[in-house]
C-alpha positions in Angstrom: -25.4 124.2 207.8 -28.0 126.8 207.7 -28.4 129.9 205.4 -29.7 132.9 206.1 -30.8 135.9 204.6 -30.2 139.0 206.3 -32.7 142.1 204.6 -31.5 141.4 200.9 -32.1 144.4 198.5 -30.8 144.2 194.4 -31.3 147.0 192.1 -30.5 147.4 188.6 -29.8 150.7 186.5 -32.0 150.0 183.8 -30.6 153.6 182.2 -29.0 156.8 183.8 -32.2 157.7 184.2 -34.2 154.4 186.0 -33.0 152.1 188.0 -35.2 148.7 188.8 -35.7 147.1 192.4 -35.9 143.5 191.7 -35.2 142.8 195.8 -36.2 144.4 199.0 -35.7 143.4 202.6 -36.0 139.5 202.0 -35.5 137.2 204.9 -35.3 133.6 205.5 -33.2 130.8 206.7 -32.8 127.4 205.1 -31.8 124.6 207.2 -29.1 121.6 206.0 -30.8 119.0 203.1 -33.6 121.3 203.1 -35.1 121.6 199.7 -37.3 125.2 199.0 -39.1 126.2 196.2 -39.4 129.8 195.1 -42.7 130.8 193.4 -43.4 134.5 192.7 -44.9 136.6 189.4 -42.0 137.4 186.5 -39.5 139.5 187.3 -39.8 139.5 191.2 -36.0 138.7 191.6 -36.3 134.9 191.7 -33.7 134.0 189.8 -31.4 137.3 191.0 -31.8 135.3 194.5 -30.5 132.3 192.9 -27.4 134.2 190.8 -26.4 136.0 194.5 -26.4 133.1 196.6 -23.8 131.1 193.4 -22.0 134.8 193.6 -23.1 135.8 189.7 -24.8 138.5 191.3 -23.4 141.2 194.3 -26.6 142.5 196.3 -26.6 146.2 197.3 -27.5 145.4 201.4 -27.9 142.3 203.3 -26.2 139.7 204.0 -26.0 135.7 203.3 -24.4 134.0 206.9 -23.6 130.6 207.0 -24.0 128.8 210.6 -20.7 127.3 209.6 -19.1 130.6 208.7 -17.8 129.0 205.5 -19.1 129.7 202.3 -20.8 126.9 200.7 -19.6 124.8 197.2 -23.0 125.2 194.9 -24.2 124.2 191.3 -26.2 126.2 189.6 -28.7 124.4 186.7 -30.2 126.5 184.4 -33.4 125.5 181.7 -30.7 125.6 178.9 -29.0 122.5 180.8 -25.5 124.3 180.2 -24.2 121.4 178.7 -21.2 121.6 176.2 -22.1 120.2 173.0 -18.5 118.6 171.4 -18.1 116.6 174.6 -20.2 113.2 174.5 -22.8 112.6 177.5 -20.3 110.6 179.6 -17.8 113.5 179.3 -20.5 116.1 180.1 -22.0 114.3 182.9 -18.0 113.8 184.4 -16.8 117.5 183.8 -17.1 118.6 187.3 -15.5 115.6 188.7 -12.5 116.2 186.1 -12.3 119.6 186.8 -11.8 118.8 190.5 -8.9 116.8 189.3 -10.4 113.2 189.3 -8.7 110.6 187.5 -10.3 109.4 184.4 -10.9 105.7 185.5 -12.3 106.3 188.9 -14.2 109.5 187.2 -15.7 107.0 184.2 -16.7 104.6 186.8 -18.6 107.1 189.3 -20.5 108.7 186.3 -21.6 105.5 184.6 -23.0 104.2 187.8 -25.0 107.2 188.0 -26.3 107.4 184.3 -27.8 103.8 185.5 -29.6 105.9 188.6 -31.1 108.2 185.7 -31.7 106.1 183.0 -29.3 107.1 180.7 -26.8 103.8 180.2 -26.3 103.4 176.6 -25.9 106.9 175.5 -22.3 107.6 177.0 -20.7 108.5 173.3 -24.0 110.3 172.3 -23.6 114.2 171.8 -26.1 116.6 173.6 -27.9 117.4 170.1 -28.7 113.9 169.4 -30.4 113.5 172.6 -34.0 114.8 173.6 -34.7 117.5 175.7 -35.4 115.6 178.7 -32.1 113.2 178.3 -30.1 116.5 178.3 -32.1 117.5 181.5 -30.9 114.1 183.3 -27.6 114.8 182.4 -27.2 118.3 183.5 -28.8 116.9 187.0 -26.4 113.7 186.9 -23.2 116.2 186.4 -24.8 118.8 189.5 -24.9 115.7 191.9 -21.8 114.0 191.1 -19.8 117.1 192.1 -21.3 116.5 195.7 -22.1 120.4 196.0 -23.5 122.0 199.2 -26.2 123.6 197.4 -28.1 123.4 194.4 -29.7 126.4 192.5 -32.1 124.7 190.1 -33.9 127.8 187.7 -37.0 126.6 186.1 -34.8 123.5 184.9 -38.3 121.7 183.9 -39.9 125.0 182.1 -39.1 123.9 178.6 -40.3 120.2 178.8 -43.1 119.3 177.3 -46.1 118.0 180.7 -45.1 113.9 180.3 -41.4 114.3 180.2 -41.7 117.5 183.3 -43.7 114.7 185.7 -41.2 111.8 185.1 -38.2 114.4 185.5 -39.8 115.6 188.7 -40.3 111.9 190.1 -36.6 111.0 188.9 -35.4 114.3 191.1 -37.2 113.1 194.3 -35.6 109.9 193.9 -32.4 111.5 193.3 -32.9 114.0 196.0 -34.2 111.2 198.8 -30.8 109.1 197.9 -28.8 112.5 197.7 -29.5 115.1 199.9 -28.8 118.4 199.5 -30.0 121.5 200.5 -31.7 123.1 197.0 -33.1 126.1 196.4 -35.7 125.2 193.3 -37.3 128.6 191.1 -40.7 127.4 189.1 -43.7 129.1 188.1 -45.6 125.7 188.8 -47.5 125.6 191.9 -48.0 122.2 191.6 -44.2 121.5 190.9 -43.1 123.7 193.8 -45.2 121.8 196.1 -44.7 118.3 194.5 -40.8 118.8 195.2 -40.6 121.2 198.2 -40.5 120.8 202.1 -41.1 124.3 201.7 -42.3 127.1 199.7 -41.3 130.4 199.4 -44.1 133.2 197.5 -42.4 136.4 196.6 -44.2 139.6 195.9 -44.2 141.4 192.2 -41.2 143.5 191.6 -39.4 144.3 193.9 -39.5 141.1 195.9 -40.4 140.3 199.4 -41.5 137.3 201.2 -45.0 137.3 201.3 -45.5 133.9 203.0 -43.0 130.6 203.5 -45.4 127.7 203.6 -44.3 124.0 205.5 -45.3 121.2 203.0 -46.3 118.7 205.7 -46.7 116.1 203.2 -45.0 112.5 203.8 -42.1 111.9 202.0 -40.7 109.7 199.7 -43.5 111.2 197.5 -45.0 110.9 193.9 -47.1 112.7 191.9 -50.2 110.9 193.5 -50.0 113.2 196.4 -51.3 116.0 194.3 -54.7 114.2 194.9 -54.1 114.6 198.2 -56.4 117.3 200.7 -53.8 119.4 201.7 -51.7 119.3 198.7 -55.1 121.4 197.0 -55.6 123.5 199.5 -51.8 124.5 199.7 -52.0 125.2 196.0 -55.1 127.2 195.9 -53.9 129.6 199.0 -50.5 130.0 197.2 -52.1 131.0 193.4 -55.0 133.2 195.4 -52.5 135.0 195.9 -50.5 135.0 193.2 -53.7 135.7 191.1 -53.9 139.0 192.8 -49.8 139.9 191.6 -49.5 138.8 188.2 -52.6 140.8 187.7 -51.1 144.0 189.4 -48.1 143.8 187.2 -50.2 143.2 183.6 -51.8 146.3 184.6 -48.9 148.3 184.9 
């Protein structure tokens, strides 16, 4: 299935008076299992992208088509982790299978198999507040996966980790993502992360967004976080914060 986006513009009524264009014009397409990165300065509509294509959001113009013509089932992980705090990690991780009407033994089953995949066996009767903030990560990622969406919308779900825990939850997702594939649509302010995870990035303008370039990452995959050593993996990263550099400076100076 591919998606594609057909001149998307958002604006928001900040008061009677001003409104705010967080999106203008933006077009792309996203093939099946393909996973994309958004990068862009704060506030150029990244996450707005993310909360129309999970309909949280309406745009004003364009379209979304689907080369299927059916409307996709997606999960959308925030940095919060969304997780509900009286239900114990094997509940958390199994709500989406329950809500789809599962039965509880099959349900336990599938979601114990995959707290193994992200190292989480042992903690199934622990509640989300006695867990760390990277455990809690791993099991908003286990419950997105198990639901077998279409899409994921991951926003910033890394942002908040402290650099150790951020590189072993970014090698857990490709190992996740390589075994699992989905097409994911991933919002960071990392370079590095964006093109660690990516088969491609896309580099949005400051407010309102555009495209301003959607970069292949021709880097072999399976991949780990060695291959930020790698040639091409430096030069991608230094043509995408060149300019970058240039936007978040534009919008400090406003």
């Amino acid at each position: 299935m591919t998606i594609t986006f057909n001149n998307i513009v958002k604006t928001f009524s900040k008061s009677t008076e001003k409104e705010v264009s967080a999106l203008q014009d933006v077009s792309f397409s996203v093939n099946d299992n393909e996973f994309v990165s958004i990068v862009g300065p704060s506030g150029c509509g990244k996450t707005t992208l993310l909360k129309i294509l999970a309909n949280l959001e309406t745009q004003d113009s364009g379209t979304i088509t689907y080369s299927n013509d059916q409307v996709p089932e997606s999960r959308l992980i925030f940095q919060d982790q969304g997780l509900l705090p009286w239900l114990t990690v094997l509940e958390n991780i199994g709500l989406g299978l329950e809500l789809k009407g599962m039965e509880s033994k099959k349900r336990d089953e599938k979601v114990i198999a995959f707290m193994d995949r992200v190292k989480l066996s042992g903690f199934e009767s622990h509640y989300p507040h006695e867990l760390s903030g990277g455990m809690r990560q791993r099991v908003a990622l286990a419950r997105a996966f198990l639901t077998d969406p279409d899409i994921l919308l991951m926003d910033e779900p890394f942002a908040a980790l402290d650099a150790q825990t951020r590189i072993i939850l970014q090698e857990e997702l490709l190992s996740i993502w390589n075994k699992n594939k989905k097409t994911v649509f991933f919002v960071t302010h990392d370079i590095d992360e964006a093109i660690l995870l990516a088969d491609r990035v896309i580099v949005m303008t400051d407010r309102p967004g555009k495209i301003h370039a959607d970069i292949n990452i021709k880097l072999d995959r399976p991949r780990e976080i060695t291959v930020m050593d790698n040639s091409e993996f430096k030069r991608i990263k230094w043509e995408i914060w060149n300019f970058l550099e240039k936007e978040v400076r534009k919008e400090l100076s406003l």
